[in-house]
DRENSE-521016 format. One record per residue: residue in one letter; x, y, z of N, C-alpha, C in turn. Coordinates in pm, whole numbers, plus 32768, in hexadecimal, padded with zeros to 4 digits. Layout:
<sites>
AXYZXYZXYZ/...
</sites>
This chain:
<sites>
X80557F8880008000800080008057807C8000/X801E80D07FC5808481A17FAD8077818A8031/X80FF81BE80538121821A80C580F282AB80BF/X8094829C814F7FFA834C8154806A83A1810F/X8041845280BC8093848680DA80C384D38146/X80D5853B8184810B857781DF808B85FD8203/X80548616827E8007864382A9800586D88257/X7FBB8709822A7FAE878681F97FA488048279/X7FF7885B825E801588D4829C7F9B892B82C5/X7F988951830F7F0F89C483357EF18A1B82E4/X7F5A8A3182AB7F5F8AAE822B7F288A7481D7/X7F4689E381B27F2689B3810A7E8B89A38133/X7E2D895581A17DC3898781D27D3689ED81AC/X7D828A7A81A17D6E8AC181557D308AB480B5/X7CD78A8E80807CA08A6280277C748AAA7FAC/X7C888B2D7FDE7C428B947F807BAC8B6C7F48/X7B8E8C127F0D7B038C087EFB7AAC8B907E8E/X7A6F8B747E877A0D8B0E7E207A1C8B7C7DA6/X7A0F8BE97D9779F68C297CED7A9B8C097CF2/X7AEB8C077D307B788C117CD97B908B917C8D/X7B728B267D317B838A8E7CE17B5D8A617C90/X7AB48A837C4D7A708A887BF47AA18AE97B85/X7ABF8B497B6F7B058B6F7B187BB38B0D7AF7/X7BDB8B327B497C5D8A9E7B007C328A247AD0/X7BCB8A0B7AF17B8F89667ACD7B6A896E7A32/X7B4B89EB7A177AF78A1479AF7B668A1F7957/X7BE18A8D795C7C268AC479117C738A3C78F4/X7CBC89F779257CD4895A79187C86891678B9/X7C24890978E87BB688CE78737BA2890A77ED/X7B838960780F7B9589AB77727BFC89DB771F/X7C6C89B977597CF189B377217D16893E76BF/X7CFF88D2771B7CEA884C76FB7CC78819769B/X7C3A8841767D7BD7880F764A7BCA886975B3/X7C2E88CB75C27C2888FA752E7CCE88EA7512/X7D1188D375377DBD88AD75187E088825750A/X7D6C87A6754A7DB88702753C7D7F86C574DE/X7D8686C5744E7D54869973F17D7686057415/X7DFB85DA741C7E74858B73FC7E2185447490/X7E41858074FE7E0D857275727D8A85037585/X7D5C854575467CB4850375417CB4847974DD/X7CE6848D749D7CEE840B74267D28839A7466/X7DA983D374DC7DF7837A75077D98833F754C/X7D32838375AB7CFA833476027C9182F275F4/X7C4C830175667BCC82C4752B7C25824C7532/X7CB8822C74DD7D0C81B674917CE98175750A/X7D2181A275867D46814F76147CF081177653/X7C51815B765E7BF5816476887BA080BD7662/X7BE380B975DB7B90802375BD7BD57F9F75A0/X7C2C7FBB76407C927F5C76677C507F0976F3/X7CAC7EF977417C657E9177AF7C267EE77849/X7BD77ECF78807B9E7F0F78F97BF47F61793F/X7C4D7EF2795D7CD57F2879B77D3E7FD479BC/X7D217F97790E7D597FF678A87D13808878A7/X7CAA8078788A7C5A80DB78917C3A811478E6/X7C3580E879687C1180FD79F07C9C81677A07/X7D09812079DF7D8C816C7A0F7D91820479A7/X7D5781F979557D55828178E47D0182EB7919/X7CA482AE79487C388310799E7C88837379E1/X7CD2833E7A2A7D0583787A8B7DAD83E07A5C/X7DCF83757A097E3A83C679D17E0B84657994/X7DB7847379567D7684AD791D7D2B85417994/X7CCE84F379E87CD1854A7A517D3085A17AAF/X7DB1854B7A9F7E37856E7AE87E6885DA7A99/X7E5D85D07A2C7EB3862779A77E68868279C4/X7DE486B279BC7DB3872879C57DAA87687A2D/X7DDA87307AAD7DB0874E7B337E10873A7B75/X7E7E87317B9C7EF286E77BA37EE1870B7C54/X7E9F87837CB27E9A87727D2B7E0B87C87D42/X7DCF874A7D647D1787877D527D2887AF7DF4/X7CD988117E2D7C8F88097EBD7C2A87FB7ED3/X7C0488037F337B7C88147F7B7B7A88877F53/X7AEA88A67F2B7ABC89477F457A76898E7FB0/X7A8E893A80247A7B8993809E7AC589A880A8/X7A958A4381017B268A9C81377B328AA68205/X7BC28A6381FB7BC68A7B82687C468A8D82C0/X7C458AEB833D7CAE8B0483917CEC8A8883B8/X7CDF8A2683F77D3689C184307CDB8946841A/X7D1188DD847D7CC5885084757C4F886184A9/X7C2A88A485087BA688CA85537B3F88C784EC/X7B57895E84D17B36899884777AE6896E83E9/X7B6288FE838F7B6F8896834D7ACD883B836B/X7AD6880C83DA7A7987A2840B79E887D98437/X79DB88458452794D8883847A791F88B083C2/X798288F18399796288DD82DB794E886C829D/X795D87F782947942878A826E78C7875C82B9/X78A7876783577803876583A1779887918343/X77BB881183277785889183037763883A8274/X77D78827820E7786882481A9772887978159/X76F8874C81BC76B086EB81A8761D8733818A/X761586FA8112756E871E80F2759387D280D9/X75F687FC80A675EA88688079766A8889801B/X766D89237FDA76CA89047F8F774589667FDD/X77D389387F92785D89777FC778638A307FCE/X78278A417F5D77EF8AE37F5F77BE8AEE7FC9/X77238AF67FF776CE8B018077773C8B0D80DE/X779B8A9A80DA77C78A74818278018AE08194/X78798ACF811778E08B68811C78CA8BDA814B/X78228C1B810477EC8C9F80FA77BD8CA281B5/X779D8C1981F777718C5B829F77D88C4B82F0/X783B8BD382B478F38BCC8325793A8C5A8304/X79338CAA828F79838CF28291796F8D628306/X792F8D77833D794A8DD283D879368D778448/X78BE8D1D845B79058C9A84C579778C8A84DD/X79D28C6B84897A6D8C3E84847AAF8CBC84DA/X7AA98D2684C57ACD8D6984E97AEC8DA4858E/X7A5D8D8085AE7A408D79861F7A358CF18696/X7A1C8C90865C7A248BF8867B7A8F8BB48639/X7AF68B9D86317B3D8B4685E77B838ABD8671/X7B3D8AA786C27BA88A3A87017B288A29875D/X7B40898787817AAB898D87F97A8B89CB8884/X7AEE89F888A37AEC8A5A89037AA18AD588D9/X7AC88B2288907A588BA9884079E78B70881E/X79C58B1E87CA79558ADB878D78CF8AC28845/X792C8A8B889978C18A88890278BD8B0B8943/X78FC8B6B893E78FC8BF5898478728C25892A/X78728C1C8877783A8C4E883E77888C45885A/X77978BB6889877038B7988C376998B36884E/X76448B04884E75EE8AB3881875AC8B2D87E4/X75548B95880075188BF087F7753D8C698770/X76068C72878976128CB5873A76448C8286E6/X76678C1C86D676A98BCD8675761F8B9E8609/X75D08B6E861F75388B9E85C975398C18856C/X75638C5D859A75508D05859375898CE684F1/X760B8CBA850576678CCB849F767E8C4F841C/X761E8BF4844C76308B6C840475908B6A83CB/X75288BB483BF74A08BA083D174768BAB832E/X74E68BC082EC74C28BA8823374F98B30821B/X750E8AFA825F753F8A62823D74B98A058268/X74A48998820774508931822A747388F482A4/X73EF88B882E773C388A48387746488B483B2/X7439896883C674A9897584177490898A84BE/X7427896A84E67400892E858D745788D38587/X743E886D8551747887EF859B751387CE856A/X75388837851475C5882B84F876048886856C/X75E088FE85977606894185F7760088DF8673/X75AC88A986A475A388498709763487E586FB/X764987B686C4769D8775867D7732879E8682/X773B8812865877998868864B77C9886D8719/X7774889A8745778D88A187DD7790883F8823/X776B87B187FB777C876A8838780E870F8817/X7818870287D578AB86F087697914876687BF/X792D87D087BC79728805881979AC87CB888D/X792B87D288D079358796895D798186E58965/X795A86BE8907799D861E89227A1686528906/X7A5786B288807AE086D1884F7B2686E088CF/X7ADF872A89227B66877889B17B4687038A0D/X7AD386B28A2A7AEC86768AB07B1585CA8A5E/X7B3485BC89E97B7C851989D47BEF852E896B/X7BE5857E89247C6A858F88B47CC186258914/X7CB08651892D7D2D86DE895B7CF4872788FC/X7C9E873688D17C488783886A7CA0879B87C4/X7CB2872D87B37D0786F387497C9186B486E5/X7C878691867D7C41865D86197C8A85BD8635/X7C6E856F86687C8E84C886377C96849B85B2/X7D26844F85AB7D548419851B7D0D839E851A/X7CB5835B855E7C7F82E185727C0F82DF8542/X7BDA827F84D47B498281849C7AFE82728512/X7AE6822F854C7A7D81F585D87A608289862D/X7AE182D2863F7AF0832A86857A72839E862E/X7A9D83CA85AD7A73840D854B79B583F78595/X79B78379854E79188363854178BC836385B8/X79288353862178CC837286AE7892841E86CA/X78C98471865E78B484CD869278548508865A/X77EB855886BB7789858B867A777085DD85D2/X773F859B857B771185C88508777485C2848A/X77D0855984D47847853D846A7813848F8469/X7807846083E977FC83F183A1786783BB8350/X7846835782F378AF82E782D97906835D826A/X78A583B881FE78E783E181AC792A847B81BF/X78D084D081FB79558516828E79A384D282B4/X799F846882FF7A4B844083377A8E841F82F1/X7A63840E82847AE283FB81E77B2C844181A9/X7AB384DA81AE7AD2853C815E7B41857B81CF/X7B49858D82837B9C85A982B67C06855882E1/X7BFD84BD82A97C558458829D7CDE8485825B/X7C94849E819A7CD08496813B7D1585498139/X7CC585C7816F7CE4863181607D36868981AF/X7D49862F82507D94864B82877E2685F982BA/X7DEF859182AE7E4C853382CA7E9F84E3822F/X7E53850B81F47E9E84A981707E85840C818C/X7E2383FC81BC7DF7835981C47DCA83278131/X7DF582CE81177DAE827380747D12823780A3/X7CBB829B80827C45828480A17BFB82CF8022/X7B7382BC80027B1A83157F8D7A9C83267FF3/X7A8A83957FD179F083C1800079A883CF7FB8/X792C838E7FC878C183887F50781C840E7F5C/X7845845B7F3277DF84C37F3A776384A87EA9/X772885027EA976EC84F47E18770B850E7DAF/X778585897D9E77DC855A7D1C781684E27CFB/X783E84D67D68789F844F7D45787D83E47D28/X780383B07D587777836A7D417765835E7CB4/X772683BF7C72772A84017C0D775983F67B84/X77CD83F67B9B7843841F7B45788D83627B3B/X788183137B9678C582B57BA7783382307B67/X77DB82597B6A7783823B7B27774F820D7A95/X775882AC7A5F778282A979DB781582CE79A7/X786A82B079FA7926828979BE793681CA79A8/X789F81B579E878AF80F979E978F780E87A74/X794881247AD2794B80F57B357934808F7BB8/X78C680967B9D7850806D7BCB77E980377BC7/X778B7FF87BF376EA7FE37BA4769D7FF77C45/X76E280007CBF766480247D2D765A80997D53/X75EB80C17D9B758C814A7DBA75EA812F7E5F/X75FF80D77E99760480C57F2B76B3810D7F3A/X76DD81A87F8B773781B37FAA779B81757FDC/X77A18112800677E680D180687807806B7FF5/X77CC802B7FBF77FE7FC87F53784880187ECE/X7821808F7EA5785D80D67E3D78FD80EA7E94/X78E6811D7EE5796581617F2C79DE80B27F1B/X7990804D7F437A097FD27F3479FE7F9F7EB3/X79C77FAE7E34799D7FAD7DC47A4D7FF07DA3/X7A3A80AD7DB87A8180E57D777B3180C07D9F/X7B0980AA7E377BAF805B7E737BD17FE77E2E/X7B977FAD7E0A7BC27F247DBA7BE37F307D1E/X7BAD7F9B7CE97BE77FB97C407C0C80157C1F/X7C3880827C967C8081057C817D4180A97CC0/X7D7D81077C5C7E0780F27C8E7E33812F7D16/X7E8580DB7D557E8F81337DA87EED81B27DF8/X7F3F81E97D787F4C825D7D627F2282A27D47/X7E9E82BA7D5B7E29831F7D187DB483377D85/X7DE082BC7DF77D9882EC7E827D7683577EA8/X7DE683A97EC57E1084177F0D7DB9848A7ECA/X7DAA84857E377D4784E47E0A7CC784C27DC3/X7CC484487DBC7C2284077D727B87846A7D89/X7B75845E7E4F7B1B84927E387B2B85247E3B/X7B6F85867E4A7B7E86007DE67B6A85FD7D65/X7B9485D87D0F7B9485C77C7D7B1285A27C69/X7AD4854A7C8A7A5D852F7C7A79CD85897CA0/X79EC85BD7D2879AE863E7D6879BB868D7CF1/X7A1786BD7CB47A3587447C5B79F587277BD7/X7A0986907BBB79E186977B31794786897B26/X791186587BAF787F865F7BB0783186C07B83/X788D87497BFE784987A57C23784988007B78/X78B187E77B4978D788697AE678CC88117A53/X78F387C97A3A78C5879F79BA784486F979E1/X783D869579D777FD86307A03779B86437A65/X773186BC7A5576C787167A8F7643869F7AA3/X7609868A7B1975A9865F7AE8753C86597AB9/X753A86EE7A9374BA872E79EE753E878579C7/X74FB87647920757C879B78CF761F878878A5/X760586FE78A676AC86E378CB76EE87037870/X7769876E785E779987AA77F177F7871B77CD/X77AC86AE776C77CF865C774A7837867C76F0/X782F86C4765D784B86FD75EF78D086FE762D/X78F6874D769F796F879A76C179DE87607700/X799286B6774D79F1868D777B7A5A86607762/X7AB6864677C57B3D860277707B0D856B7779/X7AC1852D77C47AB3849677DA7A3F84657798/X7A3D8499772D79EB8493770F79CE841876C0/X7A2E83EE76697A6C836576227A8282E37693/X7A74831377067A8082AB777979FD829477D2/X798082E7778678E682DC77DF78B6829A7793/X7872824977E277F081E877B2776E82467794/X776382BE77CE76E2831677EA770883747734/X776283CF77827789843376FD77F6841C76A3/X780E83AB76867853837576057860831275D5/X788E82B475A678A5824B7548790981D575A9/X792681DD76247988816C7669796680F37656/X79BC80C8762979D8802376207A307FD4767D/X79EF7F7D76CF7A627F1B77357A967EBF76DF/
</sites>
């Protein structure tokens, strides 16, 4: 198995805004997609070679255009990190951004976050979907952080999932995003996208997620479900999928011609 890579810096953390990332995703793409004649031919040729094969092009392919995808939440530290990933279940990375960006400011560690209180922390999270019971959540998650971790985020899945309003594909996404663990988190892009790439054939997260561990290489861990998140969100839409434009397109069962 890859050796994790090396914990990402507080700084790298820092995620910048969703219009920027979305704009690079874009300018990439449309660079691409009007400059790889040669490119594209190569990968139709490859494409109607063996599973394995193809499976590994996917990704080559995603790598080439993306070579270090992030998360598009933005956030101050690991805390921080992990109440953003709470936050954006059942909503989108925009939303979360647009109510953490002065939260953070004022709450960034569970010590502030419980000074801030249940009451006002509402205040500031209340454009986010059922954000009652994510705020609940949010404060109660604190409180276990300082009285069983040293108010540390746990590198331990078990640890992860015990904690209020963090689940299997949160503790992945802060598995894989903070720690560099070889793990995929399966959201609804990724779902999605892994769907019609042939990936896959089940609806059930938990089986896609060991689906994609078993026919993704595994040098491509470390960024799968990014790449997949991105290509969901921005090209592989689920109304409108700017099929026409993609680069994988010679490698979809949905929007092109793939042959196993």
């Amino acid at each position: 198995m890859n050796r994790p890579p090396s914990k990402p810096s507080e700084s790298e953390l820092l995620l910048g805004d969703t219009e920027h990332r979305s704009g690079v995703y874009n300018e990439v793409h449309e660079h691409s997609s009007t400059g790889s004649t040669q490119q594209e031919t190569d990968c139709g040729e490859l494409g109607r070679g063996s599973s394995d094969n193809r499976v590994n092009l996917i990704f080559q392919f995603l790598a080439s255009h993306n070579p270090n995808p992030k998360s598009e939440l933005v956030a101050k530290n690991e805390y921080t990190f992990c109440i953003a990933v709470l936050l954006s279940a059942q909503a989108t990375d925009r939303a979360v951004n647009k109510a953490t960006l002065d939260l953070f400011q004022i709450a960034d560690s569970p010590e502030s976050m419980l000074k801030l209180g249940l009451d006002e922390l509402k205040k500031y999270i209340k454009t986010i979907g059922l954000y009652n019971s994510k705020a609940s959540n949010i404060i109660a998650l604190s409180e276990i952080l300082i009285s069983q971790f040293d108010s540390k985020i746990p590198r331990a899945r078990d640890d992860l999932e015990k904690l209020p309003g963090i689940g299997r594909k949160s503790a992945n996404v802060i598995l894989n995003s903070l720690f560099g663990e070889d793990v995929i988190a399966v959201d609804t892009h990724v779902l999605r996208v892994s769907k019609r790439l042939g990936l896959t054939k089940s609806d059930n997260r938990l089986q896609v997620e060991q689906d994609l561990l078993k026919i993704i290489p595994k040098k491509f861990y470390k960024n799968a479900s990014d790449w997949l998140v991105l290509h969901g969100r921005y090209i592989c839409r689920a109304n409108s999928p700017r099929c026409s434009e993609c680069f994988l397109r010679n490698l979809c069962f949905v929007g092109g011609n793939a042959m196993i």
